[in-house]
N, CA, C and O atoms as a Tinker XYZ file with bonds, in Angstrom:
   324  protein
     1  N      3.101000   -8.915000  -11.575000    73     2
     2  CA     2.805000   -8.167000  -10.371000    64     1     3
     3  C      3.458000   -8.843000   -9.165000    63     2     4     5
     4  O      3.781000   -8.271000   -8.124000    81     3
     5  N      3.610000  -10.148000   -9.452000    73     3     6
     6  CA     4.357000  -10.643000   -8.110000    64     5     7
     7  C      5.762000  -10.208000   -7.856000    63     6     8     9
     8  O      6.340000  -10.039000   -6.782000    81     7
     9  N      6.199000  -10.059000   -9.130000    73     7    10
    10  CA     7.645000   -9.588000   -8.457000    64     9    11
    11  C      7.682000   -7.809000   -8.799000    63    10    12    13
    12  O      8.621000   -7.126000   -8.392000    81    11
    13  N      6.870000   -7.391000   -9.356000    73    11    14
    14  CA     6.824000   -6.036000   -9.906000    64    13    15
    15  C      7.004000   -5.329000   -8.240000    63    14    16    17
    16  O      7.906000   -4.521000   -8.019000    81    15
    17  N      6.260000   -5.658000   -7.414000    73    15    18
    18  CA     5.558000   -4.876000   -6.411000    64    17    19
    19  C      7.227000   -5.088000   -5.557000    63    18    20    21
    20  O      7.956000   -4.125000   -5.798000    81    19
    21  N      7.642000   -5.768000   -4.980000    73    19    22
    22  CA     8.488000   -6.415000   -4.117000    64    21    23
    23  C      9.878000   -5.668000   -4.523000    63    22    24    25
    24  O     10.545000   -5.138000   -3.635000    81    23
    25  N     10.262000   -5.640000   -5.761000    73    23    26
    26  CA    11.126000   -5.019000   -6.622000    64    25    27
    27  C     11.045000   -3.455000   -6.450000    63    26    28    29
    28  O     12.033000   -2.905000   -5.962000    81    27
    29  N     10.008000   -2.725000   -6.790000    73    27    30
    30  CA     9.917000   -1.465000   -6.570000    64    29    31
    31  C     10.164000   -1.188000   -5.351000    63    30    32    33
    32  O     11.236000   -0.586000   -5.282000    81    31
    33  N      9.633000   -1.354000   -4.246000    73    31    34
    34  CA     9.692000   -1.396000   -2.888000    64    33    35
    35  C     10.979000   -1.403000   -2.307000    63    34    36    37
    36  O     11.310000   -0.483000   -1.559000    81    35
    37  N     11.900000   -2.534000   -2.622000    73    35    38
    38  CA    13.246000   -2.099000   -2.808000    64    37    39
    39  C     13.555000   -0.997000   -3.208000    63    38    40    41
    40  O     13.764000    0.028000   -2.559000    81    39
    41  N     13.590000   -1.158000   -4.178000    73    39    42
    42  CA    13.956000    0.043000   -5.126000    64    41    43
    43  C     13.705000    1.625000   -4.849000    63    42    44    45
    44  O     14.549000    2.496000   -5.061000    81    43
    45  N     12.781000    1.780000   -4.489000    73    43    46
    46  CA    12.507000    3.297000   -3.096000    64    45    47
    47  C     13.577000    2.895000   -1.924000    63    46    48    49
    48  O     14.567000    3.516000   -1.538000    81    47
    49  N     13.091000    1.766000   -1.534000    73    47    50
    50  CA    13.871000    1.978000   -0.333000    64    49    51
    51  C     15.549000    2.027000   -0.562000    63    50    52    53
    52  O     16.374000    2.636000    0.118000    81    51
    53  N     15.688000    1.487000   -1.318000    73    51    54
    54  CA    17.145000    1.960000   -1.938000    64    53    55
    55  C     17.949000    3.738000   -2.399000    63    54    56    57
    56  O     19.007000    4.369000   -2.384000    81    55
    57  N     16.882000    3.797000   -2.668000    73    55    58
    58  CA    16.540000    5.184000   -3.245000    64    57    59
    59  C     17.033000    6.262000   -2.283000    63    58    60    61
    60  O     17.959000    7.073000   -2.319000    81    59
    61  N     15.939000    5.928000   -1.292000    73    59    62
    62  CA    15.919000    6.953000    0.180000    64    61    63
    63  C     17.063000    6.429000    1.036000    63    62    64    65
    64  O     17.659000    7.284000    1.691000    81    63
    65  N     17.350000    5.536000    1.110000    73    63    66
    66  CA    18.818000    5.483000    1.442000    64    65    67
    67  C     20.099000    5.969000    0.941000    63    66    68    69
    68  O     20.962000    6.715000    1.403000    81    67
    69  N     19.963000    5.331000   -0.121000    73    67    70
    70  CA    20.984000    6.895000   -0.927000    64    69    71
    71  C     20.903000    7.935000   -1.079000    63    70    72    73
    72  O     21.835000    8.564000   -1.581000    81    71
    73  N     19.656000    8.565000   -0.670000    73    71    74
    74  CA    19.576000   10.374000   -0.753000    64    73    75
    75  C     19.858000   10.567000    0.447000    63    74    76    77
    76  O     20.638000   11.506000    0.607000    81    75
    77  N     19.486000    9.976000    1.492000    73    75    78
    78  CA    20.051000   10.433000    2.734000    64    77    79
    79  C     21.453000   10.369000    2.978000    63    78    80    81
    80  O     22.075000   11.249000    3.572000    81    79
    81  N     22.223000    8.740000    2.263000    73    79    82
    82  CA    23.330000    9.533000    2.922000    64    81    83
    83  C     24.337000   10.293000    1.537000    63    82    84    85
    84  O     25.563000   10.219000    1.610000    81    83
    85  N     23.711000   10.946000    0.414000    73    83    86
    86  CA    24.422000   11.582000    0.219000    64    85    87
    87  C     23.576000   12.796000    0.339000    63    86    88    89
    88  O     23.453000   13.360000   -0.749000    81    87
    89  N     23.084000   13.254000    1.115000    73    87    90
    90  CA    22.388000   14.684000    1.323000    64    89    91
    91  C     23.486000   15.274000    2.504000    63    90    92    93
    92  O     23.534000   16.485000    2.284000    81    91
    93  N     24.220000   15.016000    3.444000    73    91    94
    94  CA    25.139000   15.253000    4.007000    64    93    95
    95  C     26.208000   16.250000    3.272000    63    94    96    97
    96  O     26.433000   17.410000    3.614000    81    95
    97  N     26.891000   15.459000    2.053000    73    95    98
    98  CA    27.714000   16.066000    0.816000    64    97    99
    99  C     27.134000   17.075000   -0.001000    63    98   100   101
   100  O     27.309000   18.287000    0.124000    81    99
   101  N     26.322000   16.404000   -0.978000    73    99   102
   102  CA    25.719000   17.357000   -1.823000    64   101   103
   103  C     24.277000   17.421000   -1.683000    63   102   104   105
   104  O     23.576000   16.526000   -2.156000    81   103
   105  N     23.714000   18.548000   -0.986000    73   103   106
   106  CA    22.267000   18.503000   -0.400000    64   105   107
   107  C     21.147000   18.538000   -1.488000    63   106   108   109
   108  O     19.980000   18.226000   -1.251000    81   107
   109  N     21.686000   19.012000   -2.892000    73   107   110
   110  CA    20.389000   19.008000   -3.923000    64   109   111
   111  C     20.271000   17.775000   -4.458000    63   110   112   113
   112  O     19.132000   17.462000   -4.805000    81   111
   113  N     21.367000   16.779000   -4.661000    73   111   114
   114  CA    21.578000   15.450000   -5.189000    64   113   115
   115  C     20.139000   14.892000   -4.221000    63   114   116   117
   116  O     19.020000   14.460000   -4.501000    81   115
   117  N     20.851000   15.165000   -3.049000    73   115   118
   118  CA    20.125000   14.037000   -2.052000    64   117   119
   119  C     18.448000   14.538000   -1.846000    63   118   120   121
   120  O     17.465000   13.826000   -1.639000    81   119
   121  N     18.523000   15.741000   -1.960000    73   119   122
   122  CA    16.851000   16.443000   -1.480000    64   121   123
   123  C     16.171000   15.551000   -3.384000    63   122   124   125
   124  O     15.077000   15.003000   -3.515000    81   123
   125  N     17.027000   15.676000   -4.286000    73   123   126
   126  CA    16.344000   15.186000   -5.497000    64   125   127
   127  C     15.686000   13.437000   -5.292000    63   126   128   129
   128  O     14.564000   12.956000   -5.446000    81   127
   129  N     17.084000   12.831000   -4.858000    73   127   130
   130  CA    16.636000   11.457000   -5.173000    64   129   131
   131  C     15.683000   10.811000   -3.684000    63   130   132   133
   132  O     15.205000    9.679000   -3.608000    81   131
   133  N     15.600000   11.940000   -2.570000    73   131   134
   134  CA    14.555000   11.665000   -1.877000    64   133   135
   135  C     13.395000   11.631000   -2.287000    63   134   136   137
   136  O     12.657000   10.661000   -2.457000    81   135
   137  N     13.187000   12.946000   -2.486000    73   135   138
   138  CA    11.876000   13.305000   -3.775000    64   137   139
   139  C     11.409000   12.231000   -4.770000    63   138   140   141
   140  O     10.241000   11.844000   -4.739000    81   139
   141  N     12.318000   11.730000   -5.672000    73   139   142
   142  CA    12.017000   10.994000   -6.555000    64   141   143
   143  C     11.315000    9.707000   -5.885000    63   142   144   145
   144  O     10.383000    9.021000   -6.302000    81   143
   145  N     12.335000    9.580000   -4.309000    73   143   146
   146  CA    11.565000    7.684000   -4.122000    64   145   147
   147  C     10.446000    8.128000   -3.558000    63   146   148   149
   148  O      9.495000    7.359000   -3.695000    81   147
   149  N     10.173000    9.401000   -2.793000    73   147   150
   150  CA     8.993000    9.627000   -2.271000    64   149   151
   151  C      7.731000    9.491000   -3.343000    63   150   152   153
   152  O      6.823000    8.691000   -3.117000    81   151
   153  N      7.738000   10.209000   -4.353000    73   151   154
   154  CA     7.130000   10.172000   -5.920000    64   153   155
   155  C      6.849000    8.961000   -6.637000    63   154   156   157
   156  O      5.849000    8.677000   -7.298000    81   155
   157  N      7.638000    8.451000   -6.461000    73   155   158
   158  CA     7.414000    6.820000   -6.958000    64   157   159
   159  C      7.057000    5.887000   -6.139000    63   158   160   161
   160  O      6.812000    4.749000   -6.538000    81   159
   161  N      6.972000    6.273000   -4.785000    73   159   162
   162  CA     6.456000    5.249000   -3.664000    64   161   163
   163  C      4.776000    5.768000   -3.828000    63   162   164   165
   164  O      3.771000    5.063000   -3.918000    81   163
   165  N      4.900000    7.198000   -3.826000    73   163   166
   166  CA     3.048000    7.702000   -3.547000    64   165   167
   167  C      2.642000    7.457000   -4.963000    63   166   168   169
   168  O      1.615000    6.795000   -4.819000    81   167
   169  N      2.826000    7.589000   -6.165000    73   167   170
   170  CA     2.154000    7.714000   -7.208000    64   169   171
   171  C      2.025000    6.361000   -8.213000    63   170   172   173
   172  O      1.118000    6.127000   -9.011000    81   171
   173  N      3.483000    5.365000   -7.857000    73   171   174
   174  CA     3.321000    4.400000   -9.104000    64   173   175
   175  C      3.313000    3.022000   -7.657000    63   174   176   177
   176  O      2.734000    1.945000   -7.794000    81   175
   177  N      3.949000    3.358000   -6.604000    73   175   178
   178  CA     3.910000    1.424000   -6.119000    64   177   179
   179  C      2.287000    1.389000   -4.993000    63   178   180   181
   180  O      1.660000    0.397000   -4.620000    81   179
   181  N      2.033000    2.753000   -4.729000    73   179   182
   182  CA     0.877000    2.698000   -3.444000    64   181   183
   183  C     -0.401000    1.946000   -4.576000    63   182   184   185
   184  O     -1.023000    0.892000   -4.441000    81   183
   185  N     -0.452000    2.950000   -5.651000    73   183   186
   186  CA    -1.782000    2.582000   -6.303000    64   185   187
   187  C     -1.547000    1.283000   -7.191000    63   186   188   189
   188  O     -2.573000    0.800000   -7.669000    81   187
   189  N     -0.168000    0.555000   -7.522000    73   187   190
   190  CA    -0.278000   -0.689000   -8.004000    64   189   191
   191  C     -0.628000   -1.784000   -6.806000    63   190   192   193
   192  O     -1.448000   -2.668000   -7.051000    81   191
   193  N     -0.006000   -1.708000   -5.542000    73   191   194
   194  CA    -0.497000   -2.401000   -4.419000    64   193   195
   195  C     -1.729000   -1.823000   -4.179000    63   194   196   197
   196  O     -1.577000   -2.176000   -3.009000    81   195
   197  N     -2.587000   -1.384000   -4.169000    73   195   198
   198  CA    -3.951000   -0.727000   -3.865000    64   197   199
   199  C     -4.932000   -2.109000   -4.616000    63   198   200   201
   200  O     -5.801000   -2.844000   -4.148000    81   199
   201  N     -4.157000   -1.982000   -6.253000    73   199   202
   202  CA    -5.192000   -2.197000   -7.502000    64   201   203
   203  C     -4.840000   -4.024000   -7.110000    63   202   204   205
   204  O     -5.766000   -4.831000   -7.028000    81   203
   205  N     -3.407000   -4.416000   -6.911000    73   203   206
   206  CA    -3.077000   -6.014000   -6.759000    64   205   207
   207  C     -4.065000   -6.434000   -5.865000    63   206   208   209
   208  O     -4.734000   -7.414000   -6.194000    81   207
   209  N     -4.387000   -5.634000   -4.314000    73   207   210
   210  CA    -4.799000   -6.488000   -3.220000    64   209   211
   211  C     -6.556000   -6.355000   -3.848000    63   210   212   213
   212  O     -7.355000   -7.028000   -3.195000    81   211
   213  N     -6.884000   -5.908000   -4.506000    73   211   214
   214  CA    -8.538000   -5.898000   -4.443000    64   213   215
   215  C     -8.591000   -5.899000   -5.926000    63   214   216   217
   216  O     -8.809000   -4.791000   -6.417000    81   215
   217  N     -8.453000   -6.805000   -6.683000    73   215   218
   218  CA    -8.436000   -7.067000   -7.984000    64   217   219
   219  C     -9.625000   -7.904000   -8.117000    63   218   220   221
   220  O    -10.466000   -7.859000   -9.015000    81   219
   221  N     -9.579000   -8.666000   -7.111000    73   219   222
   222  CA   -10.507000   -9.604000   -6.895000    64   221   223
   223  C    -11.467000   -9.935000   -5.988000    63   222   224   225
   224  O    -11.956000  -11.047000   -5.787000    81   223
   225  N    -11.767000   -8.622000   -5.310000    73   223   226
   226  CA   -12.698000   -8.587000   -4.439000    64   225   227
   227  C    -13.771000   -8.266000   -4.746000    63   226   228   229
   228  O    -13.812000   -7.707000   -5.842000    81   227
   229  N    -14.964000   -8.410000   -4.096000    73   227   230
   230  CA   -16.167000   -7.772000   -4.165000    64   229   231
   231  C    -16.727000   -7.049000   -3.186000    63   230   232   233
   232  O    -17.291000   -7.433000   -2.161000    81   231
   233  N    -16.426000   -5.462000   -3.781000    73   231   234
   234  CA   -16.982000   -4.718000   -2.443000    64   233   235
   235  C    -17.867000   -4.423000   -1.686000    63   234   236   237
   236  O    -17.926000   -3.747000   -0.659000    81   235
   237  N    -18.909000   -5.268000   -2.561000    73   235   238
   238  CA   -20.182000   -5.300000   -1.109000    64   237   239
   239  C    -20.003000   -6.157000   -0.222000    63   238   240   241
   240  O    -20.729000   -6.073000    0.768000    81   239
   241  N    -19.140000   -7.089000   -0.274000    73   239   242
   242  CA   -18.919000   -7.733000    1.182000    64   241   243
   243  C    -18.052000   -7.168000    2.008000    63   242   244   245
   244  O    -17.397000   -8.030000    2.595000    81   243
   245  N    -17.726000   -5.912000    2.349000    73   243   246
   246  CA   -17.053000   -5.104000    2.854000    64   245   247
   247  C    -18.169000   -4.022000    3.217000    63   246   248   249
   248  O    -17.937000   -3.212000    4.115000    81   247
   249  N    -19.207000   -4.006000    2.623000    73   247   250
   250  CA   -20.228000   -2.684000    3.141000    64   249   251
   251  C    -21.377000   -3.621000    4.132000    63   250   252   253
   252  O    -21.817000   -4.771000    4.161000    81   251
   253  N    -21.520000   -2.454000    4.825000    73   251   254
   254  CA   -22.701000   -2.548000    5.835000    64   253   255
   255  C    -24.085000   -2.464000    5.219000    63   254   256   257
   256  O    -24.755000   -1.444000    5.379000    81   255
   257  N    -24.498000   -3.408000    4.582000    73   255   258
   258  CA   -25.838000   -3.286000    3.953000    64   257   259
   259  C    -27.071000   -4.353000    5.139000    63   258   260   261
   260  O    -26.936000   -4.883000    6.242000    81   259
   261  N    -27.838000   -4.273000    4.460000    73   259   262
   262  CA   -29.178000   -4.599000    5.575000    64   261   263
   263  C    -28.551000   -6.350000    5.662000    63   262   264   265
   264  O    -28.351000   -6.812000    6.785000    81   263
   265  N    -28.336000   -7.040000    4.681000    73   263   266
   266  CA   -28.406000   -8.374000    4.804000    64   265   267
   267  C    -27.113000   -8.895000    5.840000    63   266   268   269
   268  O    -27.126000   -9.744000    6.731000    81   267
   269  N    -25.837000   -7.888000    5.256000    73   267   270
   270  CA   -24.402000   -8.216000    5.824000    64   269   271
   271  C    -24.718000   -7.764000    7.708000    63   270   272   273
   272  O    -24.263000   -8.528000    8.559000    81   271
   273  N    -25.227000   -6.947000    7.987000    73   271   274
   274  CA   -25.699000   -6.793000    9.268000    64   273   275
   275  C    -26.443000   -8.042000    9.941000    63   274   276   277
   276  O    -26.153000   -8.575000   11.012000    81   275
   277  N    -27.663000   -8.440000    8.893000    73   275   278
   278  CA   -28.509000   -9.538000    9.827000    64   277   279
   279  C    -27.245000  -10.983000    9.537000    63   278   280   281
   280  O    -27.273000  -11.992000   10.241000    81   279
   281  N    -26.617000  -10.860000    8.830000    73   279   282
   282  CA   -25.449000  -12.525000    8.633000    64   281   283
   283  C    -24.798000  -12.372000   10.626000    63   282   284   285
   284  O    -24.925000  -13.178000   11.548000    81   283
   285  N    -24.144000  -11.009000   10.585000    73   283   286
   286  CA   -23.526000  -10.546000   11.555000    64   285   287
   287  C    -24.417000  -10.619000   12.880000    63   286   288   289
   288  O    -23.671000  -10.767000   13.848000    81   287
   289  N    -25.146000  -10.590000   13.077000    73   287   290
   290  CA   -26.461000  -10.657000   14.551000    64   289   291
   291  C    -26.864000  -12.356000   14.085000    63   290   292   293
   292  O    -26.782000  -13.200000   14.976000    81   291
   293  N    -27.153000  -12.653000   13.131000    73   291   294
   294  CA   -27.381000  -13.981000   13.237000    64   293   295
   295  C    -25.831000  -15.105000   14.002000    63   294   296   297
   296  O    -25.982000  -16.059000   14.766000    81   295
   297  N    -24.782000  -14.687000   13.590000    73   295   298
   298  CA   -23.155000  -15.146000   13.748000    64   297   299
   299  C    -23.376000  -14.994000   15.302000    63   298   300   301
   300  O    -23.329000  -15.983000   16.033000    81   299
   301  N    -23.589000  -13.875000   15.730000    73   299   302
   302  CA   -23.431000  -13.837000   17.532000    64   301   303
   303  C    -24.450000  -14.790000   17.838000    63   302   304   305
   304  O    -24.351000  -15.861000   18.438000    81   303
   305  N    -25.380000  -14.269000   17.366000    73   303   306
   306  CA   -26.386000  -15.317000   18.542000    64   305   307
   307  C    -25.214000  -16.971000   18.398000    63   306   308   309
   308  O    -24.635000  -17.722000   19.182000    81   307
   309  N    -25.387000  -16.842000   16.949000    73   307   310
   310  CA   -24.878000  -18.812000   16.984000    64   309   311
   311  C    -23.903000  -18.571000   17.629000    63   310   312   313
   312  O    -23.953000  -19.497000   18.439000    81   311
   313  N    -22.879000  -17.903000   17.923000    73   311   314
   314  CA   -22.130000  -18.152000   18.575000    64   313   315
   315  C    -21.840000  -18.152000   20.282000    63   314   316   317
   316  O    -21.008000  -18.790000   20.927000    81   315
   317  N    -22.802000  -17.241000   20.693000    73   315   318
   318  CA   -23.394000  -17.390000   22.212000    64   317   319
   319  C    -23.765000  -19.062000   22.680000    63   318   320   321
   320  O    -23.403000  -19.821000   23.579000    81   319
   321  N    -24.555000  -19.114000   21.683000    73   319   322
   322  CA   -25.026000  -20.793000   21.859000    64   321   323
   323  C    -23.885000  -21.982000   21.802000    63   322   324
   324  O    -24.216000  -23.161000   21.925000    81   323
């Protein structure tokens, strides 16, 4: 995944650079391989970077539950002081 992600990313962006500039010449070439990096940017690199960055998280420390609120009002006061 470390180099998977970094690689693809290129690789669209490579993509959409070459459809643009050959969409000038031949406009279905280029409307195709836009399409394609658009397709492979939304469907295979968004949701592998989605799944890499929170592989290892735990999402209740991200929710507003009763305790994560009082940590948060307890943090100000100490920090007023």
């Amino acid at each position: 995944m470390k180099y998977f992600l970094p690689l693809l990313f290129i690789a669209v962006i490579i993509l959409l650079a070459v459809g643009f500039y050959i969409k000038p010449e031949d406009e279905a070439t280029g409307h195709l391989l836009i399409g394609s990096a658009i397709v492979v940017g939304f469907f295979i690199l968004m949701p592998s970077f989605i799944y890499h960055r929170w592989k290892d998280k735990n999402v209740k420390d991200y929710m507003l539950t009763k305790e994560n609120i009082e940590k948060m009002q307890e943090y100000q006061k100490d920090k007023k002081l």
